[in-house]
C-alpha positions as CSV (number, residue, x, y, z in Angstrom):
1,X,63.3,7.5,126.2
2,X,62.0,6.1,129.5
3,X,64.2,4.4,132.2
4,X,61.7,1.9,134.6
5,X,65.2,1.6,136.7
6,X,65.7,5.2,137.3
7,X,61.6,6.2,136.6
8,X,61.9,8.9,134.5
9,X,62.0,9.9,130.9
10,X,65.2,10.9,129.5
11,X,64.9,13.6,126.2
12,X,67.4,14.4,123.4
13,X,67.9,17.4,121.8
14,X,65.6,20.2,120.8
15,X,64.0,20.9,117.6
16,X,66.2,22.2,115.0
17,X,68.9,22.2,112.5
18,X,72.4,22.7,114.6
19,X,74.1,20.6,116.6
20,X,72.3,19.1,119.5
21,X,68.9,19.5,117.5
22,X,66.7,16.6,115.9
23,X,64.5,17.2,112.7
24,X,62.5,14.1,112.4
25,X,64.3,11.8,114.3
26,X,63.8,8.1,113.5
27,X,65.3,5.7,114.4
28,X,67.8,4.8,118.0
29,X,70.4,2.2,118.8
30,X,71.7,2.6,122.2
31,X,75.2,0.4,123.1
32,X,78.5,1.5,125.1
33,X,76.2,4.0,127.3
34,X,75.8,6.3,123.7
35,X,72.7,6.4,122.3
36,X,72.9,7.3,118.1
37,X,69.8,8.5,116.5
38,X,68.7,8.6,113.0
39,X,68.2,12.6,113.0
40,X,66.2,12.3,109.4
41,X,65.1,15.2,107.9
42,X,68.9,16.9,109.1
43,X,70.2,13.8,107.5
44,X,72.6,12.8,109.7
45,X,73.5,10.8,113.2
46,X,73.2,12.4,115.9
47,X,75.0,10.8,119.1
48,X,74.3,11.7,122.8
49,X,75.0,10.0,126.1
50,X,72.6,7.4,127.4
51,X,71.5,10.7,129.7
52,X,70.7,13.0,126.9
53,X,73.5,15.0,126.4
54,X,74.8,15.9,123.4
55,X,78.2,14.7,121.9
56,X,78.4,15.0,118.6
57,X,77.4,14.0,115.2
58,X,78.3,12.1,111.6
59,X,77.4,12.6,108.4
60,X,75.5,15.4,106.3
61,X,73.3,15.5,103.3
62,X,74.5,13.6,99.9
63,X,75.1,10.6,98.1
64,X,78.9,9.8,98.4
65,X,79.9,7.3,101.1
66,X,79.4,8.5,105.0
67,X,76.7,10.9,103.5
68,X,72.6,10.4,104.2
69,X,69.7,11.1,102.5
70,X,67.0,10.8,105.3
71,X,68.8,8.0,107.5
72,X,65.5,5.8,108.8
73,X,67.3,2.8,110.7
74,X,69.8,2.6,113.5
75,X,70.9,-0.9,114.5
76,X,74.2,-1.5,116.6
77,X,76.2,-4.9,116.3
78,X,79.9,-6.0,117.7
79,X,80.7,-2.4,117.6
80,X,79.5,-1.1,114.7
81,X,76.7,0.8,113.2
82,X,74.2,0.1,110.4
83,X,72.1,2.6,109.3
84,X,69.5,3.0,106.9
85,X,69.9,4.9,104.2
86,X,66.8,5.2,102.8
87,X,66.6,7.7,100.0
88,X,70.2,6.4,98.5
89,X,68.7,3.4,98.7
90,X,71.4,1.6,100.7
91,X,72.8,0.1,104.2
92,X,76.1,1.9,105.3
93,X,78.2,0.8,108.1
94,X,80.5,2.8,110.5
95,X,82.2,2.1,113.5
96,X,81.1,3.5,117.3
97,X,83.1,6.6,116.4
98,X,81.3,7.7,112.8
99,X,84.0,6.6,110.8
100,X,82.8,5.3,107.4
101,X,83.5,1.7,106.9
102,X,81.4,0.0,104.3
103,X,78.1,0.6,102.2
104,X,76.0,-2.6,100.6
105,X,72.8,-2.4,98.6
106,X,71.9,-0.5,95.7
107,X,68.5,1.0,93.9
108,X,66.3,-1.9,92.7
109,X,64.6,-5.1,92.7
110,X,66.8,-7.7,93.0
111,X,68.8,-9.4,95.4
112,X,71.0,-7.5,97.2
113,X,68.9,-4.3,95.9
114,X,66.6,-1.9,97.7
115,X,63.7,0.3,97.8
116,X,63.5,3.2,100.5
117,X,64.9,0.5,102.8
118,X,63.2,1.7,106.4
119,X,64.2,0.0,109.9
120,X,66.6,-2.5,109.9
121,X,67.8,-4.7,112.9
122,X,70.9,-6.9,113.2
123,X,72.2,-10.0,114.8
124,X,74.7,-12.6,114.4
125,X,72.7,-14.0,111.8
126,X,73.1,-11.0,109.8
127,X,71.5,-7.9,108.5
128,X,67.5,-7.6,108.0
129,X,66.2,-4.4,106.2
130,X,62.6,-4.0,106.2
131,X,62.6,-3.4,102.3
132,X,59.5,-1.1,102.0
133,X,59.5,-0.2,98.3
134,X,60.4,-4.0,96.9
135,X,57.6,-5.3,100.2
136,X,59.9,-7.9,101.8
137,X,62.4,-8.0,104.3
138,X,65.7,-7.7,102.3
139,X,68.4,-10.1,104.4
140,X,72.7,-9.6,104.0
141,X,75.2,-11.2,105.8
142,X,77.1,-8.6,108.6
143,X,79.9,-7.8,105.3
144,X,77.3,-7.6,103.3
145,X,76.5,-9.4,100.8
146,X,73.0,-10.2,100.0
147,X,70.9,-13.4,101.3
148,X,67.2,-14.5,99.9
149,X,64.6,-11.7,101.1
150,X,61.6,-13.3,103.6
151,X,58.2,-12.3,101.7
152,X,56.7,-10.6,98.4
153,X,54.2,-8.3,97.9
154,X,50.0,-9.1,99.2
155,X,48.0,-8.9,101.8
156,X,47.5,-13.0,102.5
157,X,49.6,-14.4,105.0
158,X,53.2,-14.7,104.6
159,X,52.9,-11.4,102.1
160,X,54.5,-8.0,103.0
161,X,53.1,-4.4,101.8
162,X,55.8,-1.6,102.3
163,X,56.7,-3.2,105.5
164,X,58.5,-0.4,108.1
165,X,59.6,-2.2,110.7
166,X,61.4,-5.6,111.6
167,X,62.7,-7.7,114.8
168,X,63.4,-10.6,116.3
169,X,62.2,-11.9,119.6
170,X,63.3,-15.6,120.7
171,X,62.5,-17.7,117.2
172,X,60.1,-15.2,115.6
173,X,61.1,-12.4,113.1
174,X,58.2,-9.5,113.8
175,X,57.4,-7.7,110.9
């Protein structure tokens, strides 16, 4: 990470599996001076300080609530977490301190369903996955529950294929 107040770059972790290590990592939300990083292939969340040292970590490899497979997305809102859990095919939300409170989306096509969701951003208009099996932009309220997805698959305008990423800046949602 790179700091233009202080000038210099700021590193987490090493490579590896134990604590303080990063296989693969992903995906970053940085709030209340602690950054939390989607530590993928060790399939959990790795938290340091906004200085790079380690603190600790949440969540290990399964598909019971507070468990990851391959965690993609990290977005932090009103003190809480949502992360993407991509290979269970799911959002699931904790608070600033790793403890499991809520999971929404499920395997699938439909509303409210997901495909390898990927990174995920949140705001007070509510939760928007970058659904990159089902090629939209899967939308949920901040509990929740599910909203009409932006997009379908193509390659014209307005059309979506396996998008990765998603954003908002001012009016404009950046896909």
């Amino acid at each position: 990470m790179y700091s233009p107040t202080i000038g210099n770059f700021v590193a987490f972790g090493s490579r590896g599996p134990n604590p303080g290590q990063l296989v693969n990592p992903s995906g970053i939300a940085i709030t209340d001076g602690k950054a939390y990083i989607a530590d993928t292939a060790n399939h959990r969340i790795s938290v340091f300080t906004a200085g790079g040292v380690f603190v600790t970590t949440f969540g290990s490899r399964g598909l019971t609530e507070g468990k990851f497979v391959n965690p993609i997305g990290v977005a932090a809102h009103e003190g809480r977490l949502y992360i993407s859990d991509g290979d269970n095919h799911r959002i699931q939300v904790f608070d600033l301190e790793g403890n499991f409170l809520s999971t929404f989306g499920s395997r699938g096509p439909n509303e409210g369903q997901l495909m390898y969701p990927k990174h995920l951003f949140v705001d007070d208009t509510g939760v928007y996955v970058a659904d990159y099996g089902n090629h939209r932009i899967a939308r949920f309220t901040l509990d929740g529950r599910p909203l009409p997805a932006i997009g379908s698959k193509g390659v014209e305008v307005g059309k979506l294929s396996s998008p990765v990423g998603v954003l908002r800046a001012g009016n404009y949602l950046i896909v």
